[in-house]
ROFIDO-511226 format. One line per field, with one value per atom (N, C-alpha, C, O, CB): chain; x, y, z; residue in three letters; atom name. Coordinates in steps of 0.2 Angstrom, whole numbers, plus 5000, padded with zeros to 4 digits. Glycine has a CB too. Layout:
c = [A/...] $
X = [X/...] $
Y = [Y/...] $
Z = [Z/...] $
r = [ALA/...] $
a = [CA/...] $
END
This chain:
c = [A/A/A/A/A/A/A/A/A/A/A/A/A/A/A/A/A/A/A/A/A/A/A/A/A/A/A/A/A/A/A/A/A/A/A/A/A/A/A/A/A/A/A/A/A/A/A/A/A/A/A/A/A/A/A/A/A/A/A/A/A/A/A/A/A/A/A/A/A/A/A/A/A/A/A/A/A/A/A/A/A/A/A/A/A/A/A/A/A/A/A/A/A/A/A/A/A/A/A/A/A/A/A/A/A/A/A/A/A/A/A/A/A/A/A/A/A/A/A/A/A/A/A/A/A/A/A/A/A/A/A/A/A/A/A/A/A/A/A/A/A/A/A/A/A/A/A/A/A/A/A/A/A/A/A/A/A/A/A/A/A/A/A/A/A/A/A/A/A/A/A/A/A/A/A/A/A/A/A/A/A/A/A/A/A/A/A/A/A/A/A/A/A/A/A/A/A/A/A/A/A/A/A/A/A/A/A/A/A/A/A/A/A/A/A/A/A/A/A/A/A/A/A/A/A/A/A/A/A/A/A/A/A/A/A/A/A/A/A/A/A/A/A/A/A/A/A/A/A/A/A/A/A/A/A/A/A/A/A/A/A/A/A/A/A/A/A/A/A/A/A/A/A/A/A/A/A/A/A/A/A/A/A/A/A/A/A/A/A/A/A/A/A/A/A/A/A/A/A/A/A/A/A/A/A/A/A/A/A/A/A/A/A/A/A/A/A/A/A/A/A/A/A/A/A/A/A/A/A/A/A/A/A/A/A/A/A/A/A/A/A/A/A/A/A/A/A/A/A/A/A/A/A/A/A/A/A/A/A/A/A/A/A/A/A/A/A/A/A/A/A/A/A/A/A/A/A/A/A/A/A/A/A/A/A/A/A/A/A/A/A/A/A/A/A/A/A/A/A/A/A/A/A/A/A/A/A/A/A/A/A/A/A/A/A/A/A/A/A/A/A/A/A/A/A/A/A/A/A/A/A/A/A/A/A/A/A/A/A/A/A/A/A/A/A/A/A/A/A/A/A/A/A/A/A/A/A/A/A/A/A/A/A/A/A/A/A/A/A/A/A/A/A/A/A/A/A/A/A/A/A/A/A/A/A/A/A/A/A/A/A/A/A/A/A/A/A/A/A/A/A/A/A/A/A/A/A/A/A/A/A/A/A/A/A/A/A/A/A/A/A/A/A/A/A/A/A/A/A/A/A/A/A/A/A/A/A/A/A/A/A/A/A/A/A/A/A/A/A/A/A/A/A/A/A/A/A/A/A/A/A/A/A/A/A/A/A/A/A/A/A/A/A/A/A/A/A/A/A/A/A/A/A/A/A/A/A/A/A/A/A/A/A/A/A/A/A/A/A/A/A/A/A/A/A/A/A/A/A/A] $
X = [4427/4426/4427/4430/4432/4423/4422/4428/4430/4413/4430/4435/4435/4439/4435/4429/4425/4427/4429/4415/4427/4426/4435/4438/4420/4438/4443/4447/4451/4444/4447/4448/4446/4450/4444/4440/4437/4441/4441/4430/4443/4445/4453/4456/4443/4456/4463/4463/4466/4465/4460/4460/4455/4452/4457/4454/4453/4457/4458/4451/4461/4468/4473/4478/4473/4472/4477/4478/4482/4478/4470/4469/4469/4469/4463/4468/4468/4477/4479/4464/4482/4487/4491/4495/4492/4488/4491/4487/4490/4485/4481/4479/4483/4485/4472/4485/4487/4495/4496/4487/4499/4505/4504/4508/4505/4501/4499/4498/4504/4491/4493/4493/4499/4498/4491/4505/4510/4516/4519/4509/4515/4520/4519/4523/4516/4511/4508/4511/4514/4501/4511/4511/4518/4521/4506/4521/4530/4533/4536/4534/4531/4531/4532/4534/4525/4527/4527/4534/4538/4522/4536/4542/4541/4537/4545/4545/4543/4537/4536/4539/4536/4531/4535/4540/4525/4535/4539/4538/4533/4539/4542/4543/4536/4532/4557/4536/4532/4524/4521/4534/4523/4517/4515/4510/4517/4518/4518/4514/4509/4526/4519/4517/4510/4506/4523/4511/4502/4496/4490/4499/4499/4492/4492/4486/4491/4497/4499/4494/4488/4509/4495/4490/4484/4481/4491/4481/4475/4473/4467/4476/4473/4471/4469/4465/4475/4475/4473/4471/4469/4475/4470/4465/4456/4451/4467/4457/4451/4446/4440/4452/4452/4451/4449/4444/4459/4456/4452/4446/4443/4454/4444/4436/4429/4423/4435/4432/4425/4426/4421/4428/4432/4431/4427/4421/4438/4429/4427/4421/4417/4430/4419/4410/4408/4403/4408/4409/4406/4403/4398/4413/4410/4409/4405/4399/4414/4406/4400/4392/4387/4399/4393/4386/4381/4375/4389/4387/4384/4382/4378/4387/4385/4384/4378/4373/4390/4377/4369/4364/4359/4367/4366/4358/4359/4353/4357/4363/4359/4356/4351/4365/4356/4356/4348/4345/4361/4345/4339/4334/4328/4340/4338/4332/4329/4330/4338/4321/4315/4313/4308/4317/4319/4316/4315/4319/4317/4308/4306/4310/4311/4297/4313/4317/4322/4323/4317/4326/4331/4332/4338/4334/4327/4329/4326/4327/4327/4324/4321/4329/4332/4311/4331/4337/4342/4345/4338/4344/4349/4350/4355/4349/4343/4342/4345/4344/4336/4347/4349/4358/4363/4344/4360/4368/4368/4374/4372/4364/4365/4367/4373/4358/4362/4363/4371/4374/4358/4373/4379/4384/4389/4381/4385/4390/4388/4392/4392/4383/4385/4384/4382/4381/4383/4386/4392/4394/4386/4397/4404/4408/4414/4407/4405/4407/4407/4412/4404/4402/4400/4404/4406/4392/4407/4413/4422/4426/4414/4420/4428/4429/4433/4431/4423/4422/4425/4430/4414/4420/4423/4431/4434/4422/4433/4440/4443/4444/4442/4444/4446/4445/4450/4443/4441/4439/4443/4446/4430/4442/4447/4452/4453/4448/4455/4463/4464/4467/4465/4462/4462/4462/4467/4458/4457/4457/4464/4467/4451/4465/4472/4479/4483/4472/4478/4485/4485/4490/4486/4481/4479/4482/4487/4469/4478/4480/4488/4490/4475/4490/4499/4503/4507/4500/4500/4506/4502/4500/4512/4499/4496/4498/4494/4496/4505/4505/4499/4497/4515/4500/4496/4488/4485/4495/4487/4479/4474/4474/4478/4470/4467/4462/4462/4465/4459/4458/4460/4456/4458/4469/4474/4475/4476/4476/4473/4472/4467/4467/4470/4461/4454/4455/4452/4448/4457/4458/4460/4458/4458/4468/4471/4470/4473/4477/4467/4464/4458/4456/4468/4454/4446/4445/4439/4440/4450/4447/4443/4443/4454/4439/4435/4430/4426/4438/4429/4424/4418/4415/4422/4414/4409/4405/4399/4410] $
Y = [4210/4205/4199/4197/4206/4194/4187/4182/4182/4183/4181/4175/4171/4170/4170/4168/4165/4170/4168/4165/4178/4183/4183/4180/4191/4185/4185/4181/4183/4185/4174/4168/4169/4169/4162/4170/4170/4176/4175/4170/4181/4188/4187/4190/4193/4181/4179/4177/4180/4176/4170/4166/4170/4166/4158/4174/4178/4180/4180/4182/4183/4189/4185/4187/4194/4179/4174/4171/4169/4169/4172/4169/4174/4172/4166/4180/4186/4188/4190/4192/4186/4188/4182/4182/4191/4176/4169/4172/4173/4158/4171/4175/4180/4181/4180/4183/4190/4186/4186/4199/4184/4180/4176/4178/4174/4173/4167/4173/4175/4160/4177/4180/4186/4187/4181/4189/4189/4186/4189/4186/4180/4173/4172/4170/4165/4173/4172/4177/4176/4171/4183/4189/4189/4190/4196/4188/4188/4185/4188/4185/4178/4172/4174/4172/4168/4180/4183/4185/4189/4191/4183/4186/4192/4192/4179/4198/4201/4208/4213/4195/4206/4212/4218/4216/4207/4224/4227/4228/4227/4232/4229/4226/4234/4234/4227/4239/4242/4241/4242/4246/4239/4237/4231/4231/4235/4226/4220/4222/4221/4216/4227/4229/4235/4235/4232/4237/4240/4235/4236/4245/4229/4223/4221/4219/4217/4220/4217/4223/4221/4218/4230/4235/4236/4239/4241/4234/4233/4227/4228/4231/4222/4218/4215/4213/4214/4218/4221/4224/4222/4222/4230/4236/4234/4237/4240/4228/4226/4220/4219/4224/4217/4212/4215/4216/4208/4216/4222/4226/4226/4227/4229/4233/4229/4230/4239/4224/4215/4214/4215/4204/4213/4211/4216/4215/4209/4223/4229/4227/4225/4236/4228/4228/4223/4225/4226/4217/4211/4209/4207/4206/4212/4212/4216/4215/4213/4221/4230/4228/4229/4234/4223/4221/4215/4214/4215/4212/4206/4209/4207/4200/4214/4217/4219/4217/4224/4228/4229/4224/4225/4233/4218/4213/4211/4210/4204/4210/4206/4212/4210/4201/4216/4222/4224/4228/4227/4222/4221/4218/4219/4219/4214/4205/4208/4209/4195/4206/4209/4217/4219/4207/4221/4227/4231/4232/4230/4234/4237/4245/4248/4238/4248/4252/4252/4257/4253/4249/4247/4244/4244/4245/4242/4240/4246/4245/4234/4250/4256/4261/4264/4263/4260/4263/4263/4267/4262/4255/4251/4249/4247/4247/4249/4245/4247/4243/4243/4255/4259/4258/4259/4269/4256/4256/4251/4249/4258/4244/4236/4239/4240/4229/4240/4241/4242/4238/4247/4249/4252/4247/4247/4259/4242/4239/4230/4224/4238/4232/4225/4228/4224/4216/4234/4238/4236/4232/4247/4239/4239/4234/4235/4240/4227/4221/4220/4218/4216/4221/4219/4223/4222/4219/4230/4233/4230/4230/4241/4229/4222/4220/4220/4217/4215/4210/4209/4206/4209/4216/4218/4218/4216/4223/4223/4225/4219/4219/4226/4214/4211/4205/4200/4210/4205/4201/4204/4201/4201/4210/4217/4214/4209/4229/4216/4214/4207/4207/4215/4203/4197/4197/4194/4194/4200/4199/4203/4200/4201/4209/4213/4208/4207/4218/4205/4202/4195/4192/4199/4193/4187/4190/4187/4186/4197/4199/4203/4204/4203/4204/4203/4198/4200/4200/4192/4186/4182/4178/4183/4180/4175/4169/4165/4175/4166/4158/4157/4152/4153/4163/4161/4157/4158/4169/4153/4153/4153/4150/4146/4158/4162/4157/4161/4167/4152/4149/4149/4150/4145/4147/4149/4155/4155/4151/4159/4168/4168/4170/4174/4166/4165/4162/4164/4163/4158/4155/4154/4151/4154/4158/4160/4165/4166/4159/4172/4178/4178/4184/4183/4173/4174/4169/4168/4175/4165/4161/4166/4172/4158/4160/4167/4171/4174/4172/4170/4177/4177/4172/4178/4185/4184/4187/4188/4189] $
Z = [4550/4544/4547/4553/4539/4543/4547/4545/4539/4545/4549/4546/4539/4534/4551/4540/4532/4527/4522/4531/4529/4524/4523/4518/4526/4526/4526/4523/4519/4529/4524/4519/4511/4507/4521/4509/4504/4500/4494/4505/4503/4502/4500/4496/4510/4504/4503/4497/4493/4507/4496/4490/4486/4483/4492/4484/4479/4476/4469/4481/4481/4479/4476/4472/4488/4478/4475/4470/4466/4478/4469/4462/4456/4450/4461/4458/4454/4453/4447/4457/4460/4456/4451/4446/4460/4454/4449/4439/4434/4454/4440/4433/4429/4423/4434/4434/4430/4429/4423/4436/4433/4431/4425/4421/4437/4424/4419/4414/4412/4421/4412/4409/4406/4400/4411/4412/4411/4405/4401/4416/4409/4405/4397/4393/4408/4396/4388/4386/4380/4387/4388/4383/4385/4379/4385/4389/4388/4383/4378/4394/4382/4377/4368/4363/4378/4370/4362/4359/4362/4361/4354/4350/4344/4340/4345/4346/4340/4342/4340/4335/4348/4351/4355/4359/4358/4355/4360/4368/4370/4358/4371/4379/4383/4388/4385/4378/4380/4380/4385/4377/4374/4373/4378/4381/4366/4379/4383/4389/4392/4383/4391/4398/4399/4404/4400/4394/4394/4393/4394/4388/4391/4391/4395/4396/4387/4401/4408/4411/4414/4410/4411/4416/4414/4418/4418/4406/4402/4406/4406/4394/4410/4408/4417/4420/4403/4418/4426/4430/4436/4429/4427/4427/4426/4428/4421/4422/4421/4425/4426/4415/4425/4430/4438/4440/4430/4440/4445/4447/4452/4444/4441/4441/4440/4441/4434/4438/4436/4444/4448/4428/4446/4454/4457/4457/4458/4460/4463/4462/4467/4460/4457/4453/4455/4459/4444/4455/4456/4465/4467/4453/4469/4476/4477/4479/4480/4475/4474/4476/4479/4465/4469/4465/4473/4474/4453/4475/4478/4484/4487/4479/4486/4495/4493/4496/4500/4486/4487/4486/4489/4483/4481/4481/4489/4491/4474/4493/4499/4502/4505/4505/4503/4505/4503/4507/4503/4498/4494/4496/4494/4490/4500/4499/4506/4512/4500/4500/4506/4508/4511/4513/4505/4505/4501/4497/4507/4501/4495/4495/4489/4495/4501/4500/4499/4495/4503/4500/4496/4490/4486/4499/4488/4482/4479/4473/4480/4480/4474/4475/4471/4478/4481/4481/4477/4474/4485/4478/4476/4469/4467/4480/4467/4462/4455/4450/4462/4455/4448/4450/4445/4448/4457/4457/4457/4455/4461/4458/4455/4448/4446/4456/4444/4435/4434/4431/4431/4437/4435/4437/4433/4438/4442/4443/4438/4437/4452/4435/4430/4425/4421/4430/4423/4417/4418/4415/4417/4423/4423/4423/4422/4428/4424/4423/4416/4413/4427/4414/4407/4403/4397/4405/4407/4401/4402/4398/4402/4409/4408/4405/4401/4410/4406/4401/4394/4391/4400/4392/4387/4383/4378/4388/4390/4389/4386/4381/4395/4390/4391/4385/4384/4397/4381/4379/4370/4366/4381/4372/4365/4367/4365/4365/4372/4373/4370/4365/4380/4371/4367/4361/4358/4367/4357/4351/4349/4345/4347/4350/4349/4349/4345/4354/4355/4356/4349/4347/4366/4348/4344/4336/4333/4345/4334/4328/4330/4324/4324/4332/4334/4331/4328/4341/4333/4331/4329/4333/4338/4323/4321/4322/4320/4316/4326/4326/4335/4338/4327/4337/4344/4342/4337/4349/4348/4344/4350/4355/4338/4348/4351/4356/4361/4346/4356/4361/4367/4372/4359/4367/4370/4376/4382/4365/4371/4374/4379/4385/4369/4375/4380/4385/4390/4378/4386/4393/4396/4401/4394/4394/4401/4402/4407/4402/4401/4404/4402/4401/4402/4402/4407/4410/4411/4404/4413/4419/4424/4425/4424/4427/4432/4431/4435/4434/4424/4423/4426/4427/4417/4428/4433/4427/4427/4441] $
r = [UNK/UNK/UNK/UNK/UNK/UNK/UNK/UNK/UNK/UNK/UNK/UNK/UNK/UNK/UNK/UNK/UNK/UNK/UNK/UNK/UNK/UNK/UNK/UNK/UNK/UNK/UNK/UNK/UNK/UNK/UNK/UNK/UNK/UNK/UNK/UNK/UNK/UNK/UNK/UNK/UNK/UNK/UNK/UNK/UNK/UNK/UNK/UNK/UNK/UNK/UNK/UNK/UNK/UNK/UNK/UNK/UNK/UNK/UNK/UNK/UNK/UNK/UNK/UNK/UNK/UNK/UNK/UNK/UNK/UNK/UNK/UNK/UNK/UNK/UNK/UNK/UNK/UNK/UNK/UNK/UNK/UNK/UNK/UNK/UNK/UNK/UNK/UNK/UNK/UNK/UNK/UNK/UNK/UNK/UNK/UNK/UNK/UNK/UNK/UNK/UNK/UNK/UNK/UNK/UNK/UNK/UNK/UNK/UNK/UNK/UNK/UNK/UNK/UNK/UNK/UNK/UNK/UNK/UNK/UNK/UNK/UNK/UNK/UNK/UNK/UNK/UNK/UNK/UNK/UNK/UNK/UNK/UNK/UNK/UNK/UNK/UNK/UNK/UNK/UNK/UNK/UNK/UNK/UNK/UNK/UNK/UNK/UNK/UNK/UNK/UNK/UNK/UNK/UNK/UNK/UNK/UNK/UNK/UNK/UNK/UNK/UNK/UNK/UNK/UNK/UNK/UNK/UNK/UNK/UNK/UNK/UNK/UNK/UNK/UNK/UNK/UNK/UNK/UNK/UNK/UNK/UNK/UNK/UNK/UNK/UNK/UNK/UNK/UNK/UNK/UNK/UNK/UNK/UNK/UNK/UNK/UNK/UNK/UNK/UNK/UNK/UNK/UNK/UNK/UNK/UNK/UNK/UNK/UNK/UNK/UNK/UNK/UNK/UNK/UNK/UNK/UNK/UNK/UNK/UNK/UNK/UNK/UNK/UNK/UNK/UNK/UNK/UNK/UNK/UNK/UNK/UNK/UNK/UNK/UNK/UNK/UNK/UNK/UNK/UNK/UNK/UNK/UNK/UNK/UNK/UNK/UNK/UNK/UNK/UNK/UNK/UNK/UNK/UNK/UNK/UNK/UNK/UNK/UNK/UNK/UNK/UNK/UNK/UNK/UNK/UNK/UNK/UNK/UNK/UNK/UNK/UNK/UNK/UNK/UNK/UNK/UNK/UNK/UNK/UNK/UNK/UNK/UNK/UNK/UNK/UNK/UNK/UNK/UNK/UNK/UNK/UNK/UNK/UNK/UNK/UNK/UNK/UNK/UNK/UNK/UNK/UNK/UNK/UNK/UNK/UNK/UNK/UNK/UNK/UNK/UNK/UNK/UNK/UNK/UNK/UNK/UNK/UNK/UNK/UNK/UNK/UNK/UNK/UNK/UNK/UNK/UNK/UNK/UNK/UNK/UNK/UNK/UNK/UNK/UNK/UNK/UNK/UNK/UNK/UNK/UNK/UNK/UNK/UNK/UNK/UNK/UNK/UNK/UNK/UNK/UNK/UNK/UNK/UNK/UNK/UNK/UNK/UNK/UNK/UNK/UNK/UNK/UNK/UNK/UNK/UNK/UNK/UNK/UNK/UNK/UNK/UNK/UNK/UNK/UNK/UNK/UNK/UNK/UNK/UNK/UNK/UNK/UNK/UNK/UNK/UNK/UNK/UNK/UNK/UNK/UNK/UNK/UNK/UNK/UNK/UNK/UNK/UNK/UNK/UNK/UNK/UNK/UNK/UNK/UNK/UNK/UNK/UNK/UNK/UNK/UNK/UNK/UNK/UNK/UNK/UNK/UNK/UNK/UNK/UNK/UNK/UNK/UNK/UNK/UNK/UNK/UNK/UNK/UNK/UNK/UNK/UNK/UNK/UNK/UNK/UNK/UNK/UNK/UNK/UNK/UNK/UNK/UNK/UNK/UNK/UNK/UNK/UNK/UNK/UNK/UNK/UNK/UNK/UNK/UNK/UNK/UNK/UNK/UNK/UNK/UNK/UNK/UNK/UNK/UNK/UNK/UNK/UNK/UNK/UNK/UNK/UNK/UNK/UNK/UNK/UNK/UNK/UNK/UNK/UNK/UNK/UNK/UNK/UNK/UNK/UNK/UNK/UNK/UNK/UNK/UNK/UNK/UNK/UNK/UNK/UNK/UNK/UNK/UNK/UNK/UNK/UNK/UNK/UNK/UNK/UNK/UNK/UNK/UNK/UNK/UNK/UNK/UNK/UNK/UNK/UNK/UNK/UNK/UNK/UNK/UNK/UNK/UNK/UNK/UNK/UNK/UNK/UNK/UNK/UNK/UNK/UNK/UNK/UNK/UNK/UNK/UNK/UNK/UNK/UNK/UNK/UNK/UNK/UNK/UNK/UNK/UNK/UNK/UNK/UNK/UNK/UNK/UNK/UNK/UNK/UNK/UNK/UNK/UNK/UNK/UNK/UNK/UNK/UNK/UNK/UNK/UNK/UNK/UNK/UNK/UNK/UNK/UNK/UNK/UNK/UNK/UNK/UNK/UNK/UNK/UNK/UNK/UNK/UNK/UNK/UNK/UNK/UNK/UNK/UNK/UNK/UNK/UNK/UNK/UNK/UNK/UNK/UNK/UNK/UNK/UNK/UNK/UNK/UNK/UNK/UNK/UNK/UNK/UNK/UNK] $
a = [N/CA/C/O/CB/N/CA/C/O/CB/N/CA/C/O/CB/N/CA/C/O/CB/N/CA/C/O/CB/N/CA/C/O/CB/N/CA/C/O/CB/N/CA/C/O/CB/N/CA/C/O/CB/N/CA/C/O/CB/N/CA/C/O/CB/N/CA/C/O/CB/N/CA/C/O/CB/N/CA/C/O/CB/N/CA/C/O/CB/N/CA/C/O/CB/N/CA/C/O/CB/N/CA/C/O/CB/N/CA/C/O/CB/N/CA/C/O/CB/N/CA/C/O/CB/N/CA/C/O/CB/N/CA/C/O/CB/N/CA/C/O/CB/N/CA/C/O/CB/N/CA/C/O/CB/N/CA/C/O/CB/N/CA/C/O/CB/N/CA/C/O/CB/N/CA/C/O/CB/N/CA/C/O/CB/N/CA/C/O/CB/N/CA/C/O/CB/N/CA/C/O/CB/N/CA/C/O/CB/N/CA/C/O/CB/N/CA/C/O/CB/N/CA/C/O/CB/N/CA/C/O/CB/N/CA/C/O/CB/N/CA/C/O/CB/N/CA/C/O/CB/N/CA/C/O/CB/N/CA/C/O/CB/N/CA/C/O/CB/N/CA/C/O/CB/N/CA/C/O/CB/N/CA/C/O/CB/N/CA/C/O/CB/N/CA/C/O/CB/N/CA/C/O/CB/N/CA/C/O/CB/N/CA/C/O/CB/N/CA/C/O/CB/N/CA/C/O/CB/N/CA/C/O/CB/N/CA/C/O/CB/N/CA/C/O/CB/N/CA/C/O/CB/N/CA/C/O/CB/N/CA/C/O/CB/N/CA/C/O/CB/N/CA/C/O/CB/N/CA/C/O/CB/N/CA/C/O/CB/N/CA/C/O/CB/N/CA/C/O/CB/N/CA/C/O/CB/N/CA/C/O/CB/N/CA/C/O/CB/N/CA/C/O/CB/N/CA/C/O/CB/N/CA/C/O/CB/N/CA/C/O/CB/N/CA/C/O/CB/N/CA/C/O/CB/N/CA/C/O/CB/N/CA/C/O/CB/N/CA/C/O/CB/N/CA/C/O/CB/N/CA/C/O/CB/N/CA/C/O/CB/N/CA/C/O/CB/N/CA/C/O/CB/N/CA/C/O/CB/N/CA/C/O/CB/N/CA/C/O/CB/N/CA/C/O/CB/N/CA/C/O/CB/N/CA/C/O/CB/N/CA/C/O/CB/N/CA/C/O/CB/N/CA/C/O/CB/N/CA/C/O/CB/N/CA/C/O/CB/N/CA/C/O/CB/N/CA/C/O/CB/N/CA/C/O/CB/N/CA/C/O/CB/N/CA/C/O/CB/N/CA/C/O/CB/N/CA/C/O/CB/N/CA/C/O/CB/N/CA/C/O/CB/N/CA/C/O/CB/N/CA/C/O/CB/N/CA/C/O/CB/N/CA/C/O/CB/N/CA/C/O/CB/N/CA/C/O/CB/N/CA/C/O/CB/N/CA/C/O/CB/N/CA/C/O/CB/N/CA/C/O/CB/N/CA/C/O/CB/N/CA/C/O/CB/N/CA/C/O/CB/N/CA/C/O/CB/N/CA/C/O/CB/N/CA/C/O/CB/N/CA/C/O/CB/N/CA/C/O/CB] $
END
């Protein structure tokens, strides 16, 4: 791996666990919610985060891998689809988990929520 890549690979990881922190913090903040639940939105949301990244790197190695060939892209081009299928179901995820935690505690406001757990989105 190239140094460039490695850097980029670091400050990635950094910013995915600062997210998930921040994220973290908000949902701790809730009053009234149980410490069980808290923590399945913590691995809901991480889990998700996670698989948009996985997908996302996935999705970028096969298009370079494409460019210019007609073989590979006949190849490649039905597992490009499935990894921004898979983003687009984080996305999702992610996007449910929000509205859930939102109708939880009504003084939160939901703007709020969106943005501290979808900074980043790919």
């Amino acid at each position: 791996m190239k140094p460039d890549n490695i850097n980029t690979s670091l400050n990635n990881l950094k910013n995915k666990e600062l997210k998930i922190k921040k994220f973290e913090e908000l949902i701790m903040s809730i009053d009234g919610i149980d410490e069980k639940k808290k923590t399945l939105w913590k691995e809901i949301y991480e889990n998700a985060t996670t698989d948009r990244e996985n997908a996302s790197i996935l999705f970028t190695d096969s298009l370079m891998q494409i460019k210019g060939n007609t073989a590979n892209h006949t190849i490649l081009g039905p597992i490009i689809v499935k990894y921004i299928e898979r983003m687009s179901r984080a996305n999702d995820q992610i996007l449910k988990l929000a509205e859930i935690i939102g109708s939880e505690e009504k003084p939160i406001n939901m703007d709020e929520i969106y943005n501290s757990i979808d900074d980043g989105k790919h």
